[in-house]
C-alpha positions as CSV (number, residue, x, y, z in Angstrom):
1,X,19.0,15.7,28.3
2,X,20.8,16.2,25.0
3,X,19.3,14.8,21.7
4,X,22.8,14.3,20.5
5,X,24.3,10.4,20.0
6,X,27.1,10.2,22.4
7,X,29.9,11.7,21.0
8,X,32.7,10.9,23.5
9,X,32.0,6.6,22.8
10,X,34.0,5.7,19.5
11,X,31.8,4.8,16.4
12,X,28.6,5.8,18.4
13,X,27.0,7.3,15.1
14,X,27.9,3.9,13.0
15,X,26.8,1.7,15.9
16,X,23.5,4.0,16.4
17,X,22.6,3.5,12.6
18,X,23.7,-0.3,12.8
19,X,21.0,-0.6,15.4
20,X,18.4,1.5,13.7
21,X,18.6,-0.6,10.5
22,X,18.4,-3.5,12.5
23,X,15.1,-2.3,13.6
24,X,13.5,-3.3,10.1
25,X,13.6,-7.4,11.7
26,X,14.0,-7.1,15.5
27,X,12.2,-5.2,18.1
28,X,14.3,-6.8,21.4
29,X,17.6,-5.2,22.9
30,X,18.8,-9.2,23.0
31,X,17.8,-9.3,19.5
32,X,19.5,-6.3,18.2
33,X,22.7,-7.0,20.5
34,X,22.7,-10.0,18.6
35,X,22.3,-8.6,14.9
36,X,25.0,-5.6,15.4
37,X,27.4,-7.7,17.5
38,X,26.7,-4.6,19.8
39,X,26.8,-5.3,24.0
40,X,23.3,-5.0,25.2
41,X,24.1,-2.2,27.6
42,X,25.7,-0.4,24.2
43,X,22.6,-0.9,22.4
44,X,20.4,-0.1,25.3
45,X,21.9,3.5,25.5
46,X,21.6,4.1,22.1
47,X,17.8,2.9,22.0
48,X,17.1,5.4,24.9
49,X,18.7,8.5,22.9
50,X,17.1,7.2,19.1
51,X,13.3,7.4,21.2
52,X,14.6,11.0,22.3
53,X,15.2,11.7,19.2
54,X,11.5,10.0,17.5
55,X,14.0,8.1,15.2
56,X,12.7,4.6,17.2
57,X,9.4,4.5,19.4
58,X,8.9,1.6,22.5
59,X,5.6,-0.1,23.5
60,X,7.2,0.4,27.1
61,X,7.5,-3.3,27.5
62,X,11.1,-3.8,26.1
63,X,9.9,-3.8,22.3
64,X,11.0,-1.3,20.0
65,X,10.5,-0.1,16.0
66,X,11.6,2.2,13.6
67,X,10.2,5.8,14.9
68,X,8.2,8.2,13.3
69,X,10.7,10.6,12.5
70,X,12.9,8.1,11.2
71,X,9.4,7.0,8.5
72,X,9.5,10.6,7.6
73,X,12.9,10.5,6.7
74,X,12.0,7.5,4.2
75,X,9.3,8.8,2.7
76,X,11.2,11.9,1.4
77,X,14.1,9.3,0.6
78,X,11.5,7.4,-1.5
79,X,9.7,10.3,-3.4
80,X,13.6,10.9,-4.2
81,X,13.8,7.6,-6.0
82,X,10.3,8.6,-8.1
83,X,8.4,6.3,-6.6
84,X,5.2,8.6,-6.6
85,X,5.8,8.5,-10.9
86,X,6.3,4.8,-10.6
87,X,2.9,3.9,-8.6
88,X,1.1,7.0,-9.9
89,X,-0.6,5.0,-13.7
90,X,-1.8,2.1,-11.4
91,X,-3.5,4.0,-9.0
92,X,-4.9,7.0,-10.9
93,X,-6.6,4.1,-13.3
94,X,-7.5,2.0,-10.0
95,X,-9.5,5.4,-8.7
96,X,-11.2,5.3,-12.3
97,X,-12.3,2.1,-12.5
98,X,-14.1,1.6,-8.8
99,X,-14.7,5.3,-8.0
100,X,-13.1,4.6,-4.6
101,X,-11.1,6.2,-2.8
102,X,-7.3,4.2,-3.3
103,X,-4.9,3.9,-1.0
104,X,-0.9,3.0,-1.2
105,X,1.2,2.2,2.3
106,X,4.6,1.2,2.5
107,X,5.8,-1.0,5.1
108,X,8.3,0.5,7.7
109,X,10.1,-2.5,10.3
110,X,6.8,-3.2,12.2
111,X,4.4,-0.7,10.7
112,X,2.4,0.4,8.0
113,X,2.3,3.9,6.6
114,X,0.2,5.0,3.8
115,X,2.3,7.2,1.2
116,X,-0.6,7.3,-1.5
117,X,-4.4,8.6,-1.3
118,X,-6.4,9.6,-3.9
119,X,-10.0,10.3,-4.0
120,X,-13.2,10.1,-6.2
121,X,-15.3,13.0,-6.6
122,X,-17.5,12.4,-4.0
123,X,-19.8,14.8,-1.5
124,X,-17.4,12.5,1.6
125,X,-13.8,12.2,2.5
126,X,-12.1,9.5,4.0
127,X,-10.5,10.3,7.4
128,X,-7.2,8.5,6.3
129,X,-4.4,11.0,5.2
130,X,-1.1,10.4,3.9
131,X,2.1,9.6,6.7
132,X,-1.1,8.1,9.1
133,X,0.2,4.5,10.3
134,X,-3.0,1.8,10.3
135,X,-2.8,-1.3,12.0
136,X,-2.3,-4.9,10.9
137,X,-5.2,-7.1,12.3
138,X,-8.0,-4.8,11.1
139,X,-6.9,-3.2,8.1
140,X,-7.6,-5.0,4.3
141,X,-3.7,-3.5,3.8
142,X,-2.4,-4.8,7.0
143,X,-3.8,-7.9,6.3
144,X,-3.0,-8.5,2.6
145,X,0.7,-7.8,3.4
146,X,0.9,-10.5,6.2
147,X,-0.7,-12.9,4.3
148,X,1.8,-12.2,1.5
149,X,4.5,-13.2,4.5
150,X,7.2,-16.2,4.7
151,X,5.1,-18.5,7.5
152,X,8.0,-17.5,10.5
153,X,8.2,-13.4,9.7
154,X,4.4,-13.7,10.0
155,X,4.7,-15.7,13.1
156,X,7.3,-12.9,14.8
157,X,5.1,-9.9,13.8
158,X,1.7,-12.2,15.0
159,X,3.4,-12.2,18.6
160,X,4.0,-8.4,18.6
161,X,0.6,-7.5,17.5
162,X,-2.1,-6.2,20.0
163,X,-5.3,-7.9,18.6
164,X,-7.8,-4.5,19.7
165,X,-11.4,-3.9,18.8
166,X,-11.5,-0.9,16.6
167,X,-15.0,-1.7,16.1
168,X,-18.2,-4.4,17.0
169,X,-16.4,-5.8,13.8
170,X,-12.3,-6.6,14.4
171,X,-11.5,-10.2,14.7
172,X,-9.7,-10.2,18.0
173,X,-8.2,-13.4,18.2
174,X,-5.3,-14.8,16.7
175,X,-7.0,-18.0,15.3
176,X,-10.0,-15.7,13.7
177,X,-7.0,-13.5,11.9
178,X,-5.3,-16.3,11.1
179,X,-8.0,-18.3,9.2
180,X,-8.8,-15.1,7.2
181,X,-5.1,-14.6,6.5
182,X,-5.7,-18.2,5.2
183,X,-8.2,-17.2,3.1
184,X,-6.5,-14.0,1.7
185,X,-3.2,-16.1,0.8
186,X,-5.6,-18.2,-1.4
187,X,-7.7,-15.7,-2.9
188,X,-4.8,-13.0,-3.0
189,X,-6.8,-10.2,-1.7
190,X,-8.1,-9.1,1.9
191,X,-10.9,-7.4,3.5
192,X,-11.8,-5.1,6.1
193,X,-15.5,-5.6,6.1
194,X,-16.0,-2.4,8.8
195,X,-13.5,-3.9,11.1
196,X,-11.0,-0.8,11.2
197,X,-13.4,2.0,10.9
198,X,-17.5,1.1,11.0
199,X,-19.3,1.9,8.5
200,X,-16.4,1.5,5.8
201,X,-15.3,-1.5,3.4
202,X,-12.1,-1.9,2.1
203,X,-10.2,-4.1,-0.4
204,X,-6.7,-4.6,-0.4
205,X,-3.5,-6.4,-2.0
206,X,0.3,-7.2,-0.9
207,X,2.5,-5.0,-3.5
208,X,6.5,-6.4,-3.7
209,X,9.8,-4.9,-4.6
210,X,12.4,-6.0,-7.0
211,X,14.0,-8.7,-4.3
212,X,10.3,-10.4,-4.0
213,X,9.8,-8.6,-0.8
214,X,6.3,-7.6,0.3
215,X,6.9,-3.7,1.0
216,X,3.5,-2.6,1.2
217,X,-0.2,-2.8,-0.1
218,X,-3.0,-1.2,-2.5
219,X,-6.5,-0.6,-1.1
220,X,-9.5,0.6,-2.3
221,X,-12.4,2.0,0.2
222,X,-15.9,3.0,0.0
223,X,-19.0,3.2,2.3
224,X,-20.3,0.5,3.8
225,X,-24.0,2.1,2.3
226,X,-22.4,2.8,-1.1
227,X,-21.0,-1.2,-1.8
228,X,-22.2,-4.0,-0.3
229,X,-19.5,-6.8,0.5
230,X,-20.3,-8.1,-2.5
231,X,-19.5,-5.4,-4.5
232,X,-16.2,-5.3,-3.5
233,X,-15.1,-8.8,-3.9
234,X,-15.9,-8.3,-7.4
235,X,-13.7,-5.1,-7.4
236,X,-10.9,-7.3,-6.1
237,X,-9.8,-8.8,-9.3
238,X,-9.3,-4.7,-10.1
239,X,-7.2,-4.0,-6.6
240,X,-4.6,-7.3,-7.5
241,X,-4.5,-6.3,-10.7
242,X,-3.4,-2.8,-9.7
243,X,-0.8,-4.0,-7.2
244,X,0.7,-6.2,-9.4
245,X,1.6,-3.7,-11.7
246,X,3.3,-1.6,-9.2
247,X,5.1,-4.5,-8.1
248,X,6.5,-4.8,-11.8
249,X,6.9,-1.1,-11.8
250,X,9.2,-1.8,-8.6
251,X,11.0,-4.6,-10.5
252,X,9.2,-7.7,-9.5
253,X,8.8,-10.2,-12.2
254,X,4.9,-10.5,-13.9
């Protein structure tokens, strides 16, 4: 089958790009019908040709979200707009001061992507690489951003979200996330104490754009061996401090 958006239907490109940027808040056909004023069966046909196409991907259970080729796409549309110069200060001194290894991901519609790794001089790597997408419930990222949420977009994305056990370690049920989600509102920070990968602690912090929008997150990460929980609480005030100046590189207010 062709990877082409059907030509022979009026306005099929416009309509196929209404539909994709409706993507960033809905993830049902009912839903998207709705948002683009498009009929279902119209939006329907174009879903099925954007997954051909790895422009939107499907859980197979009628959900869908902006596609990997489309987060490609972005992320050479953001590097366009300098945000790499913009971010770049904040993290190099974040890497200086805690000697971990720092990590920047941008939120997509209903994923997380990290744009930004950089590494201390140390005889280990972290597996993480740059375009990888990491998971909500278990990362310090994933859950710094959500916490940084309005109350009813977290609610939407919480009913999306398969709660699995990366490790002994992931909290696996909604009420566990949600009380620590709790806690990172309060503190402004959130942890992934080996719950994503074992044997590795993170730290991480909501960053937001000019329009006050949380649109991604800064994390540090180290061995579990090297810091101790601990340890990395006191590195938070470092991580928040870090994100909020990329946010006011971005245009948010201090």
């Amino acid at each position: 089958m062709s990877n082409d958006i059907p030509s022979e239907e009026p306005g099929a490109t416009p309509k196929a790009l209404r539909v994709l940027e409706s993507l960033t808040e809905h993830s049902r056909v009912s839903d998207l019908s709705t948002a683009t004023g498009l009929p279902k069966s119209t939006v329907h046909r174009l879903l099925k040709v954007l997954v051909e196409m790895g422009f939107v991907g499907t859980d197979g259970a009628g959900n869908y979200r902006v596609g990997s080729r489309a987060v490609r796409l972005a992320n050479r549309v953001i590097d366009r707009f300098d945000l790499t110069t913009q971010a770049e200060p904040a993290l190099s001194r974040l890497l200086h001061e805690t000697g971990c290894t720092v990590h920047f991901a941008l939120r997509t519609g209903g994923e997380l992507f990290y744009t930004h790794k950089k590494e201390p001089d140390k005889p280990y790597r972290m597996s993480s690489r740059v375009g990888m997408s990491l998971p909500w419930h278990s990362s310090s990222i994933g859950k710094a951003v959500m916490a940084a949420m309005p109350v009813e977009e977290l609610e939407t994305l919480l009913d999306t979200l398969h709660l699995e056990a990366r490790t002994p370690y992931t909290l696996t049920t909604r009420e566990a996330l949600t009380a620590q989600l709790e806690q990172a509102r309060h503190t402004g920070y959130a942890v992934d104490d080996g719950e994503n990968e074992d044997g590795i602690r993170c730290v991480g912090a909501a960053v937001r754009d000019h329009t006050a929008t949380v649109m991604g997150g800064v994390s540090i990460s180290t061995l579990s061996l090297e810091h101790s929980m601990q340890d990395l609480v006191l590195l938070a005030p470092t991580v928040t401090r870090a994100a909020t100046i990329v946010s006011g590189s971005l245009g948010y207010p201090a």
